[in-house]
C-alpha positions as CSV (number, residue, x, y, z in Angstrom):
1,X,0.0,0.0,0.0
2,X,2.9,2.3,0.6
3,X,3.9,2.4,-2.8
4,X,0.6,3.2,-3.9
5,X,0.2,6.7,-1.6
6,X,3.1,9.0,-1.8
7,X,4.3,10.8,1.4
8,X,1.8,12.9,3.4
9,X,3.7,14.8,5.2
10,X,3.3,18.5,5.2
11,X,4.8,20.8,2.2
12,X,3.2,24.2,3.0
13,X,4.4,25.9,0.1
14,X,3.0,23.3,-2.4
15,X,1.1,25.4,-5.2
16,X,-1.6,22.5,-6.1
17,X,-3.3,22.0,-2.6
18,X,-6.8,23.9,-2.5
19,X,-6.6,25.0,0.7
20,X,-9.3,27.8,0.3
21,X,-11.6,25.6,-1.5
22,X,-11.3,22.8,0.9
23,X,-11.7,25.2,3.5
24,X,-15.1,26.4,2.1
25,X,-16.2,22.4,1.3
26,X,-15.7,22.3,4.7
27,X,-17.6,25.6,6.3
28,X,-20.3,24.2,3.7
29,X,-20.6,21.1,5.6
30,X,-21.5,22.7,9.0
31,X,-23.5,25.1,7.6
32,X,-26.1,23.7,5.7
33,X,-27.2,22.6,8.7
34,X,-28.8,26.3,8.6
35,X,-29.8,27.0,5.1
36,X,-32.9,25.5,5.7
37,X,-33.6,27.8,8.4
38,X,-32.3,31.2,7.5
39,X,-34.1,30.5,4.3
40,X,-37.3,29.9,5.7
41,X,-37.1,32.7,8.1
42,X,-34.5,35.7,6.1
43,X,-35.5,34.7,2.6
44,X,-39.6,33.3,3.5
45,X,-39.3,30.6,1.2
46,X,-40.7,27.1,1.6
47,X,-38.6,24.6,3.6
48,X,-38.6,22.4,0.2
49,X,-36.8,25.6,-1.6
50,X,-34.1,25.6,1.2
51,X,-33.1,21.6,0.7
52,X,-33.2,22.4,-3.0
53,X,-30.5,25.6,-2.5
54,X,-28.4,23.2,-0.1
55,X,-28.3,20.4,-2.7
56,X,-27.2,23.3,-5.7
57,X,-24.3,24.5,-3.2
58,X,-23.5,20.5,-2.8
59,X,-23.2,20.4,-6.5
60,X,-21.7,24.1,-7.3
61,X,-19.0,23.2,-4.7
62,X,-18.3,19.5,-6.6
63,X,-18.1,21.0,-9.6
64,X,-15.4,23.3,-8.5
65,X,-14.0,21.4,-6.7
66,X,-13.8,18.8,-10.2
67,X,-12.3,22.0,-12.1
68,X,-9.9,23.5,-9.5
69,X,-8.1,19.7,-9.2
70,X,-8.4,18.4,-12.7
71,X,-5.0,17.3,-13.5
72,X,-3.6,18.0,-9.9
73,X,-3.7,14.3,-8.5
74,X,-1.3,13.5,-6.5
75,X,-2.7,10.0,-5.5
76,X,-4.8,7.7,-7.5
77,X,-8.5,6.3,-6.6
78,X,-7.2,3.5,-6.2
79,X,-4.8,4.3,-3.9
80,X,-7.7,5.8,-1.9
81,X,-9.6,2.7,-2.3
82,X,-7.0,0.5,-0.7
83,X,-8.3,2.4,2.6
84,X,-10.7,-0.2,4.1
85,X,-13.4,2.1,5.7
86,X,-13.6,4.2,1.9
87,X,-14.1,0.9,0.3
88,X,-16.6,0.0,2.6
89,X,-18.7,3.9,2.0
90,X,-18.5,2.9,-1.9
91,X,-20.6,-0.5,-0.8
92,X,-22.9,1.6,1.4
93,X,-23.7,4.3,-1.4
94,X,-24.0,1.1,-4.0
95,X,-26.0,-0.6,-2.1
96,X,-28.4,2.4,-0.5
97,X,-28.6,3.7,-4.4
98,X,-29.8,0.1,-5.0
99,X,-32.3,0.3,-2.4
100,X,-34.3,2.8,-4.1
101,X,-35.9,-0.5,-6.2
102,X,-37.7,-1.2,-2.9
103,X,-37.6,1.5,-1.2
104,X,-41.2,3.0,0.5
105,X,-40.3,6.2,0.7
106,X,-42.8,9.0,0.6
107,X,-40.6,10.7,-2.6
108,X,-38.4,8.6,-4.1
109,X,-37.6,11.8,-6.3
110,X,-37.0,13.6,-3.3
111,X,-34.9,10.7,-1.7
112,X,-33.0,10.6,-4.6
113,X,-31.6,14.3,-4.3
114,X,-30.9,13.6,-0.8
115,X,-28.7,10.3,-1.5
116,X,-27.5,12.5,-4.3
117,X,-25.9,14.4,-1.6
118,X,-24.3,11.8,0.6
119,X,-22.3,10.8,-2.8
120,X,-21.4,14.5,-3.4
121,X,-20.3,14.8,-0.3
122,X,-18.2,11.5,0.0
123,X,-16.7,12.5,-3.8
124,X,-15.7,16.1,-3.2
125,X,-13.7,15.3,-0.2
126,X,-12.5,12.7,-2.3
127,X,-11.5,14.7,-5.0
128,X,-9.8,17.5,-2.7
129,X,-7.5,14.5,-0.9
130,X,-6.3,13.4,-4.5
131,X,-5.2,16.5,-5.2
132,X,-2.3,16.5,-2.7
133,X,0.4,14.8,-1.3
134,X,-0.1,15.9,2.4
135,X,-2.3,17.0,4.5
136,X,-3.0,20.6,4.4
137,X,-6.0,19.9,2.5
138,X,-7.7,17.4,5.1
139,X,-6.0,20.6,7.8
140,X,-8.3,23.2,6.1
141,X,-11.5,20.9,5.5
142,X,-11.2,20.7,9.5
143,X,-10.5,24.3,9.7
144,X,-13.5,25.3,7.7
145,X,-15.8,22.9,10.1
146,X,-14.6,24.6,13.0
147,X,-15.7,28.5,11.9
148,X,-18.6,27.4,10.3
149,X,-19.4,25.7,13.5
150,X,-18.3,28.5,15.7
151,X,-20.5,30.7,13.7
152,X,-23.7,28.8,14.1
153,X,-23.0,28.4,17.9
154,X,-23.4,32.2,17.9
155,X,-26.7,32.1,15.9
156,X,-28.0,29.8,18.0
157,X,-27.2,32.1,21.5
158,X,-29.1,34.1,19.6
159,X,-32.3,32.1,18.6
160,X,-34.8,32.4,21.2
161,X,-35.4,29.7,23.2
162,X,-37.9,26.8,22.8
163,X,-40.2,25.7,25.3
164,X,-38.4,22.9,27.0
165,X,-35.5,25.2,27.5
166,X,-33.1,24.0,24.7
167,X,-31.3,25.9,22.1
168,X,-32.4,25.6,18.4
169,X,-35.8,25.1,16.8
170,X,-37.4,21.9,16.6
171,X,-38.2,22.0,12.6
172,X,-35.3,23.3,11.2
173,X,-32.2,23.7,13.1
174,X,-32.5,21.0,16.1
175,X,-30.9,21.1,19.7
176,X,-29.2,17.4,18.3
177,X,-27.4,19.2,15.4
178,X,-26.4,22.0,17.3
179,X,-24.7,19.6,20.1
180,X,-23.6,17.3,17.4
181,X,-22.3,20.7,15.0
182,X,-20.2,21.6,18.6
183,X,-19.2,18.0,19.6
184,X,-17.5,17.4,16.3
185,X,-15.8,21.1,16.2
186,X,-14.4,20.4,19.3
187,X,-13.1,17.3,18.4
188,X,-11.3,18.7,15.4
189,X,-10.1,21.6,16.9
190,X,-8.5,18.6,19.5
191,X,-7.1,17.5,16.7
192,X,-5.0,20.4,15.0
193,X,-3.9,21.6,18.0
194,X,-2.1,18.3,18.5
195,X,-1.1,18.0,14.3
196,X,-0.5,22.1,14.1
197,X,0.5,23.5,17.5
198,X,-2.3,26.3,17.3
199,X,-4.9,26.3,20.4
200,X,-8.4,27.6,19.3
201,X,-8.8,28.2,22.7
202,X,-11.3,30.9,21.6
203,X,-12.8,28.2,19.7
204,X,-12.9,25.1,22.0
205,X,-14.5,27.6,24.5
206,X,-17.0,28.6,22.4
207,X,-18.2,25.1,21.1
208,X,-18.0,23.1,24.7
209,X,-20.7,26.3,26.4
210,X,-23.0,25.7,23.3
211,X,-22.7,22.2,23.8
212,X,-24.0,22.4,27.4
213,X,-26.2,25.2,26.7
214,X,-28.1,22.9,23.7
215,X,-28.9,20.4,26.9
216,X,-28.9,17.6,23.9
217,X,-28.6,14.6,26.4
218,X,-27.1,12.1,23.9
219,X,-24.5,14.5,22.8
220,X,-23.7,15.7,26.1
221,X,-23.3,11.8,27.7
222,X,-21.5,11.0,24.2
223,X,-18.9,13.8,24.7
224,X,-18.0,12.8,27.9
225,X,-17.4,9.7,27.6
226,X,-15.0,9.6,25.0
227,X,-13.2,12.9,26.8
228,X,-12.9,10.7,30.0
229,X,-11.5,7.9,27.4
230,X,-8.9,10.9,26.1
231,X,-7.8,11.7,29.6
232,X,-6.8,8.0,30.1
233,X,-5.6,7.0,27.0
234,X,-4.0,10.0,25.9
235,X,0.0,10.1,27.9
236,X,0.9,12.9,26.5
237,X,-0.6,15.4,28.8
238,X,0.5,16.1,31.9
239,X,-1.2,15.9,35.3
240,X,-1.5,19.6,35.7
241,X,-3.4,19.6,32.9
242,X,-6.0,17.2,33.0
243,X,-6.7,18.5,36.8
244,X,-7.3,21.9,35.0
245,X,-9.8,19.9,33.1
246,X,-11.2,18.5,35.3
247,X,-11.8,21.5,37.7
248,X,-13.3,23.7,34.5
249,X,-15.8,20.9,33.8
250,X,-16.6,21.2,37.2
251,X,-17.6,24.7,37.2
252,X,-19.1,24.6,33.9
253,X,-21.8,22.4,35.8
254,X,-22.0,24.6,38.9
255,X,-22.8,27.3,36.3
256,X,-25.4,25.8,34.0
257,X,-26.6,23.8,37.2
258,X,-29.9,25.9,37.7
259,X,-30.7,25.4,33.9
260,X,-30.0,21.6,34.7
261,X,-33.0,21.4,37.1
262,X,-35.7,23.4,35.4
263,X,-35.2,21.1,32.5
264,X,-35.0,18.0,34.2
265,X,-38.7,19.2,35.9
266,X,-40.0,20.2,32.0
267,X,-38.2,16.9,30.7
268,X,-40.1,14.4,33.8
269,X,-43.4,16.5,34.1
270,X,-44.7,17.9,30.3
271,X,-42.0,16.6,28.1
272,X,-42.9,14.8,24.8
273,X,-43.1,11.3,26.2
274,X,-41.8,10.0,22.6
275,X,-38.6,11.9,23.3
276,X,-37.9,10.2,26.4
277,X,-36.3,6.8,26.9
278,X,-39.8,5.0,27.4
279,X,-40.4,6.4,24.3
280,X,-37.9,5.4,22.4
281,X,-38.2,2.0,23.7
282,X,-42.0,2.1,21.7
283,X,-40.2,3.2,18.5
284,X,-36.8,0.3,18.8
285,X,-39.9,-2.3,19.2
286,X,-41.8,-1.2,16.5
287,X,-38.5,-1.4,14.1
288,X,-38.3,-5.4,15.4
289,X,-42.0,-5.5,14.2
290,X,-42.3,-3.9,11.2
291,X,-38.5,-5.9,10.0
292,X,-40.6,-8.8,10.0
293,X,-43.8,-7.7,8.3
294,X,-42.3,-9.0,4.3
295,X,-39.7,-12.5,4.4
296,X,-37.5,-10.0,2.5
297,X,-37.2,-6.4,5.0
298,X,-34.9,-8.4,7.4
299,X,-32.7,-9.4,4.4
300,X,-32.3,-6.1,2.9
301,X,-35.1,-4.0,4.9
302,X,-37.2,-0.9,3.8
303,X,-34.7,0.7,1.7
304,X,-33.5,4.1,1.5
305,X,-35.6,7.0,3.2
306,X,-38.2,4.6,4.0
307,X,-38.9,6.4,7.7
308,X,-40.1,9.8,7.2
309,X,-43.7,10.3,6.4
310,X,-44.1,6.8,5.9
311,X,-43.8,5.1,10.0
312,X,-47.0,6.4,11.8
313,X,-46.4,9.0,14.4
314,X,-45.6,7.4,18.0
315,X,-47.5,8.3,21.6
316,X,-50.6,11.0,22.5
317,X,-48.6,13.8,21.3
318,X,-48.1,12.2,17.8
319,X,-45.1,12.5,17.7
320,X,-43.1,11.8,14.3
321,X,-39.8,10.7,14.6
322,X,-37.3,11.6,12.1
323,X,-35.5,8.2,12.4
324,X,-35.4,5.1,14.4
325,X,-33.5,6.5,17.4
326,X,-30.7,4.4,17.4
327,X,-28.3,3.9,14.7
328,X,-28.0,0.2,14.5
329,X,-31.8,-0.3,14.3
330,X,-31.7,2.4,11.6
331,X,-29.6,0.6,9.5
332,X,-31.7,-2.4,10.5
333,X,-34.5,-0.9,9.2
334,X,-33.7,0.8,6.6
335,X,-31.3,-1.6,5.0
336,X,-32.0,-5.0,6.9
337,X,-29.0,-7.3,7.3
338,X,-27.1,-6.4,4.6
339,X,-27.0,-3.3,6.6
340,X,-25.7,-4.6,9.6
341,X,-23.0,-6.3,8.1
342,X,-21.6,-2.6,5.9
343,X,-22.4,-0.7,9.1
344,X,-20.1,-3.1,11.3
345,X,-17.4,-3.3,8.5
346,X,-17.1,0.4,7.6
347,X,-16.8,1.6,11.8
348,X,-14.7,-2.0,12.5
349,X,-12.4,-1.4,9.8
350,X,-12.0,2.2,10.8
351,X,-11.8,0.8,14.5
352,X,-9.3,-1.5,13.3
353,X,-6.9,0.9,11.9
354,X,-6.4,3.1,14.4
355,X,-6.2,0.4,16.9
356,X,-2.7,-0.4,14.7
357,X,-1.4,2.9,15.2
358,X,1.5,3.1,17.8
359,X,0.9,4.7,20.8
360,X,0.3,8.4,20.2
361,X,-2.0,12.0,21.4
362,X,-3.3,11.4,17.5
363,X,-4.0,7.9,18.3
364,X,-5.7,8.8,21.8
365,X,-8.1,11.6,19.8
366,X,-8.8,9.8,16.3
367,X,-10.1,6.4,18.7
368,X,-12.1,9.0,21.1
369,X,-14.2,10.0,17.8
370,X,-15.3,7.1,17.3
371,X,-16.2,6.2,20.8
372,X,-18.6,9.4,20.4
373,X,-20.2,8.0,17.3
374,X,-20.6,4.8,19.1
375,X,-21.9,5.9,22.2
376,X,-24.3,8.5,20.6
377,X,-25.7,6.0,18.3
378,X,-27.3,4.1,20.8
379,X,-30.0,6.6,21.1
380,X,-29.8,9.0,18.3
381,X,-29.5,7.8,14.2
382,X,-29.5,10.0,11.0
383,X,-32.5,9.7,8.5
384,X,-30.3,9.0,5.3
385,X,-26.3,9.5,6.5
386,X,-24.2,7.0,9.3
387,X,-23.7,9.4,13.0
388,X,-19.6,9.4,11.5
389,X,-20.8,11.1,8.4
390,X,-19.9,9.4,4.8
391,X,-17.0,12.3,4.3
392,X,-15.7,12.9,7.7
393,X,-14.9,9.2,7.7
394,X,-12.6,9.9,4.3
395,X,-11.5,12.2,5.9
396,X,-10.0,10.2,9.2
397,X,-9.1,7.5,6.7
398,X,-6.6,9.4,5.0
399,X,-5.5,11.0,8.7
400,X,-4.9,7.5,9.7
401,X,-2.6,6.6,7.0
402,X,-0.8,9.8,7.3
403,X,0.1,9.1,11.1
404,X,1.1,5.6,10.3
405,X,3.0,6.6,7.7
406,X,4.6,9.2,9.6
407,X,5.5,6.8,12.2
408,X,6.8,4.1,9.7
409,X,9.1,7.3,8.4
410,X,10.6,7.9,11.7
411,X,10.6,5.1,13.9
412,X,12.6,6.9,16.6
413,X,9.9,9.6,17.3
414,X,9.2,9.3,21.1
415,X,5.7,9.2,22.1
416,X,6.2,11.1,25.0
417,X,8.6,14.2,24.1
418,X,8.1,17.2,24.0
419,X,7.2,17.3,20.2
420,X,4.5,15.0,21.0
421,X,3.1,17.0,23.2
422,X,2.5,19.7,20.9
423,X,1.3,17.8,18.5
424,X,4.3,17.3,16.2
């Protein structure tokens, strides 16, 4: 395989790496989460016309990125392909496109644009990677992720509040993105400062107070676990540190402890009971019903977007969930077996991977990602993409090979010097 990808190590002055476009694929891909939104409210269209500007700035974005890095690979796709997880997303988007023969969705035109987008996604971050020989294009897709997250951490501070307390609004720019938008900016910002040296304190701050402030329980159990799992597993910092830590997660709770209590009376008292756990029990047992209601759904399930407006709404409230709550059932239900078996091998091989890194701060953070995706999947799913979306995980492929490669390079690099510690 190491003949196949050329070195990834970091040539700053190398003319063919879009940084600033990668940067912008990657503000894109935080803030779409928006466009919905600010064009239902700023521009007073219909929610329809703000998926259908989303999906054109998907596309206008591919086809730039197609024209700035035609004739600028620096690595083949099948050099890419040699990745295990990336093979494994080219099965998923095969076999979800496939789907679409026996698919009940509600719009299989409409389902169609979305899927659309999954493999836009997946190819443009593609396309970017193969353009260069390092990583400063991966760096900036990261970078962009990070403002654009920032960015709609401050819009949402300043969306008024809904009724149970939480940030967002319930239609078009959800407390679950929002945590999930801040979780996964914090994580990369984790990141660069250990590849890059550069803090983002300003950053890090800003995303972890929105990410309490959203009160988005799966996030928020999510995060810390795989930060406790970071503490441990990652040598690298120093005792001082981690107490410091420590002692601000501590007074981040004393401070949002008052706004801990008024939800938790809102949450046991008039909550949505389909939101709670008893309710998300109903909706897992009514996946393991309806799986079994044709010989064929537990082969290969309902197919692609086969949830929305098509499962009957759940509890006294009728409520309609936008997936099945949890992401293995999801897959389970929307793709049957067959599912199961792509979901497993795209996180496994992933898992797998990193586990062969040597022992490393990168090591410690690129495992702790997916501990988050793990741990938040078992109570929250994504109506068409995985929890790790298609592109971030081409994304930590390539990351992955770059640190082993790195390592492979230079044998003698300590673990524990001081240029580990910055993130060398």
């Amino acid at each position: 395989m190491a003949s196949d990808i050329v070195s990834l190590e970091v040539q700053p002055f190398e003319r063919s790496a879009p940084r600033a476009l990668a940067f912008a694929v990657g503000f894109f891909f935080s803030f779409r989460l928006a466009i919905v939104l600010l064009s239902v409210h700023i521009l007073g269209v219909e929610p329809s016309t703000g998926s259908a500007l989303s999906i054109g700035l998907d596309l206008l974005l591919l086809g730039l990125v197609c024209f700035d890095t035609v004739g600028a690979g620096q690595r083949t796709t099948r050099s890419l392909l040699r990745l295990p997880a990336i093979r494994w997303i080219a099965v998923f988007l095969a076999f979800s496109c496939c789907s679409f023969a026996w698919s009940e969705s509600a719009s299989l035109a409409n389902s169609f644009a979305y899927w659309l987008g999954l493999a836009i996604d997946a190819a443009s971050v593609v396309m970017l990677l193969k353009s260069s020989a390092n990583i400063d294009v991966a760096i900036a897709i990261m970078r962009g992720f990070i403002w654009s997250s920032c960015l709609l951490a401050v819009l949402a501070w300043l969306m008024p509040a809904s009724a149970d307390l939480r940030l967002g609004d319930m239609e078009f720019f959800n407390t679950n993105e929002i945590g999930n938008l801040c979780a996964f900016g914090l994580l990369f910002s984790q990141y660069l400062t250990r590849s890059t040296g550069v803090k983002w304190n300003l950053a890090k701050f800003t995303l972890v107070i929105t990410l309490v402030r959203t009160l988005s329980k799966a996030t928020l159990v999510a995060f810390l676990v795989c930060e406790s799992f970071l503490l441990i597993l990652d040598r690298s910092m120093n005792r001082k540190t981690k107490a410091l830590l420590l002692a601000s997660a501590f007074v981040v709770v004393l401070v949002f402890w008052g706004l801990f209590e008024a939800y938790y009376d809102i949450y046991t008292t008039a909550g949505n009971q389909a939101e709670t756990l008893t309710g998300r029990i109903v909706i897992w047992m009514y996946v393991l019903g309806a799986i079994q209601n044709h010989p064929w759904n537990l082969w290969i399930g309902h197919g692609f977007d086969s949830w929305w407006k098509v499962v009957p709404p759940f509890g006294n409230e009728l409520f309609e969930a936008r997936h099945a709550e949890n992401e293995i059932l999801q897959q389970f239900y929307a793709y049957g077996v067959a599912g199961l078996v792509i979901l497993t091998c795209i996180y496994g091989s992933l898992f797998r991977e990193i586990l062969r890194l040597k022992r490393s701060s990168a090591k410690a953070l690129l495992l702790c990602m997916v501990i988050f995706v793990l741990v938040r999947g078992l109570a929250e799913a994504d109506a068409f993409d995985l929890l790790l979306p298609l592109w971030s995980i081409v994304l930590l492929s390539v990351l992955i090979e770059h640190e082993r490669m790195r390592r492979e390079s230079n044998p003698g690099i300590p673990t524990n010097a001081r240029n580990e510690r910055l993130g060398a």
